[in-house]
C-alpha positions as CSV (number, residue, x, y, z in Angstrom):
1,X,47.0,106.1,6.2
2,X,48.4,103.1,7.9
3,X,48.5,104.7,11.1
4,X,44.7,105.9,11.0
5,X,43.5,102.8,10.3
6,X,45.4,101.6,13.7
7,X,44.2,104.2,15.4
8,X,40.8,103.0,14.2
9,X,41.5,99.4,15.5
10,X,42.3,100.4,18.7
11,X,39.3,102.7,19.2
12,X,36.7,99.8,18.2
13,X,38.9,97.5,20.0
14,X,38.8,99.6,23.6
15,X,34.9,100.4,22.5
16,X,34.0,96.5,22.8
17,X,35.9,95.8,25.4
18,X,34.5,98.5,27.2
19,X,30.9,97.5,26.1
20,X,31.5,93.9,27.5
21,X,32.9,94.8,30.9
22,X,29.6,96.7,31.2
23,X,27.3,94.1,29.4
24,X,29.1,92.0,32.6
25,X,28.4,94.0,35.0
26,X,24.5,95.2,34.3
27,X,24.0,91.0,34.2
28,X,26.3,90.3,37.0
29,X,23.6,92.8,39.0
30,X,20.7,91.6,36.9
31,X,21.4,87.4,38.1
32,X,20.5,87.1,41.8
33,X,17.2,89.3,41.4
34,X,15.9,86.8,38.2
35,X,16.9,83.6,40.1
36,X,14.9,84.7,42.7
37,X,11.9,86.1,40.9
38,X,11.7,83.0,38.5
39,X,12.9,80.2,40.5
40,X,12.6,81.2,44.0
41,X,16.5,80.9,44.6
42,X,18.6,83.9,46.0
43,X,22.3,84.5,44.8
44,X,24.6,86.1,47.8
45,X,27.1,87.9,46.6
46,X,28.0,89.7,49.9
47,X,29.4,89.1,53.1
48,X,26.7,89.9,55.1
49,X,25.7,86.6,55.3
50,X,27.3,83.4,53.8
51,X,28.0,83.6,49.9
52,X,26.3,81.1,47.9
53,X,22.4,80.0,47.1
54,X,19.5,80.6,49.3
55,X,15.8,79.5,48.5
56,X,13.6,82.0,49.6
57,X,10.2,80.6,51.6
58,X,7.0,82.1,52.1
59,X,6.7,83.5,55.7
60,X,4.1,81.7,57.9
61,X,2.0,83.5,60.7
62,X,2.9,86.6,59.6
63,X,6.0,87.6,61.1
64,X,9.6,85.9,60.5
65,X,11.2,84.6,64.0
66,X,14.0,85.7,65.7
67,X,17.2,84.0,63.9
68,X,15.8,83.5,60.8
69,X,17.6,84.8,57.9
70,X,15.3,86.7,55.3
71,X,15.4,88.6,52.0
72,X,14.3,92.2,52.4
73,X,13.2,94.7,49.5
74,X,15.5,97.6,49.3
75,X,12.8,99.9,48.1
76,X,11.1,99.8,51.1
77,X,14.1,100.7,53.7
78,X,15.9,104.4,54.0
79,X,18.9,103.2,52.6
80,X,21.7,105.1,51.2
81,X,21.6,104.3,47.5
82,X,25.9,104.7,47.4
83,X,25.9,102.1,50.1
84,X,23.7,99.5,48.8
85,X,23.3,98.6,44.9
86,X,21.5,95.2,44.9
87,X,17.5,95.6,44.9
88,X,17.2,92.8,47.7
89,X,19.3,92.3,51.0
90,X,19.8,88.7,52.6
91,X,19.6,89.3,56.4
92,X,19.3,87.7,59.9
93,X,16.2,89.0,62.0
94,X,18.1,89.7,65.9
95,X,15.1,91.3,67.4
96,X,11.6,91.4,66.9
97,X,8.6,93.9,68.6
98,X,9.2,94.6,72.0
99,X,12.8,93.2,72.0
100,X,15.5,96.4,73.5
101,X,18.1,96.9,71.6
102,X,21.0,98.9,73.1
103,X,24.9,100.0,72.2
104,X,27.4,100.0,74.5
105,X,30.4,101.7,73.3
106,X,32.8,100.7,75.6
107,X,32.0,97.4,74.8
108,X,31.5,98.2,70.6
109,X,28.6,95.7,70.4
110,X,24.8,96.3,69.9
111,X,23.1,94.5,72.8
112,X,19.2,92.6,71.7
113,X,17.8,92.4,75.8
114,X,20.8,92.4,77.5
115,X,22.7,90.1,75.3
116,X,25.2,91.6,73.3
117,X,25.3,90.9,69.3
118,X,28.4,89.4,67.5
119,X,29.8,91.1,64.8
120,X,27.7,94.6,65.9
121,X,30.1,98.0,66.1
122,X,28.9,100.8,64.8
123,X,31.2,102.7,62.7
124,X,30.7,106.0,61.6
125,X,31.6,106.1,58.5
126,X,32.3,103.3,55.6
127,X,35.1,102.4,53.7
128,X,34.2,104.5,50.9
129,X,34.4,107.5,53.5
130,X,30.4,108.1,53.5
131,X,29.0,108.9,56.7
132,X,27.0,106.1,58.0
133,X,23.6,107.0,60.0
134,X,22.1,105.4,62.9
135,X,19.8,105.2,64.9
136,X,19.2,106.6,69.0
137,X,20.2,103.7,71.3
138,X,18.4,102.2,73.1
139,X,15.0,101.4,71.2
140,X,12.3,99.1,71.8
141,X,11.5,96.9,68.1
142,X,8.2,98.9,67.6
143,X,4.9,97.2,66.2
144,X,5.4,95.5,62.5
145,X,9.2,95.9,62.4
146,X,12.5,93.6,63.4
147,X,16.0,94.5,63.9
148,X,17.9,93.3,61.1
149,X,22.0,92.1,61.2
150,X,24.6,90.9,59.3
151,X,27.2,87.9,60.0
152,X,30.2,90.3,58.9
153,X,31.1,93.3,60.9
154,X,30.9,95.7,57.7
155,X,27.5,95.0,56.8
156,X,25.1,97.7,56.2
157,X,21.6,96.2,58.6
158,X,19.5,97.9,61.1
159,X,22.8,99.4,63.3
160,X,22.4,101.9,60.5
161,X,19.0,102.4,58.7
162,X,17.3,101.1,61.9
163,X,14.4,98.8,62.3
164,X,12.5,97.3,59.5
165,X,9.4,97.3,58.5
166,X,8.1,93.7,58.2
167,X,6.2,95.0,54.9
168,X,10.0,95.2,53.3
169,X,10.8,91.1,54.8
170,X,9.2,88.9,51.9
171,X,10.6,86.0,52.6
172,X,12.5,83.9,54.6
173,X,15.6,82.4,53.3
174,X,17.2,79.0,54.0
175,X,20.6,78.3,52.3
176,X,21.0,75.6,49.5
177,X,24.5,75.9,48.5
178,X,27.3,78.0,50.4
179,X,30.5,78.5,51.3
């Protein structure tokens, strides 16, 4: 009987540890999109751009400028879903409408009018072995999108799902605290 009842404490044991690592990870996922939503601050938790806090800002004129860095909606970019898990993406706009973008491979770097783009190789497939798209170089930025990249060679931006629309951009993003 002794032994049951062990067997019992280690079931109930593994079940809550279990249920904690995933009450962990839904609200390790669940954090940076309620900052943002109630107190307009962004948690990075990638490398595409630099970990920490960013306030998000409304966008003026109608169109974020080249350089800025800006929080896109995920929904509203053909993403892989196995490739990218949060519901918004902290980016840096490289090209706007009109701007060529190009890929050299000799060179491994995406080129935004001649000027080539640090941290840009395209590789074909990710470390999880899933084959990464992209787009036909070279492209102008068409009308109401912007070329999208990241400041770490592995992140997943516009070499792969292409140009944005500027619908999916809501807002630009300034950083507060990172490191």
């Amino acid at each position: 009987m002794n032994m049951e009842n062990n067997a019992v404490a280690r079931d109930k044991s593994l079940f809550y540890r279990l249920a904690l690592i995933a009450a962990l990870a839904v609200s390790v996922s669940f954090i940076p999109y309620a900052a943002m939503r109630f107190t307009g601050l962004y948690i990075n938790l990638t490398d595409s751009m630099a970990r920490g806090i960013w306030k998000a800002y409304e966008i003026h004129l109608g169109a974020p400028l080249k350089g800025e860095a800006v929080i896109v909606k995920r929904g509203d970019l053909p993403l892989d879903g196995r490739l990218v898990k949060s519901e918004y993406l902290l980016k840096r706009v490289a090209a706007v409408e009109g701007d060529t973008v190009d890929y050299n491979a000799a060179n491994e770097r995406v080129y935004i009018n001649g000027t080539p783009l640090s941290n840009s190789k395209i590789f074909l497939s990710g470390k999880n072995g899933i084959t990464l798209p992209h787009p036909e170089y070279p492209y102008a930025v068409p009308k109401d999108c912007v070329y999208l990249s990241s400041e770490h060679i592995y992140g997943y931006d516009s070499r792969y799902f292409g140009p944005a629309p500027l619908c999916s951009v809501i807002a630009v993003a300034r950083p507060v605290w990172c490191r």
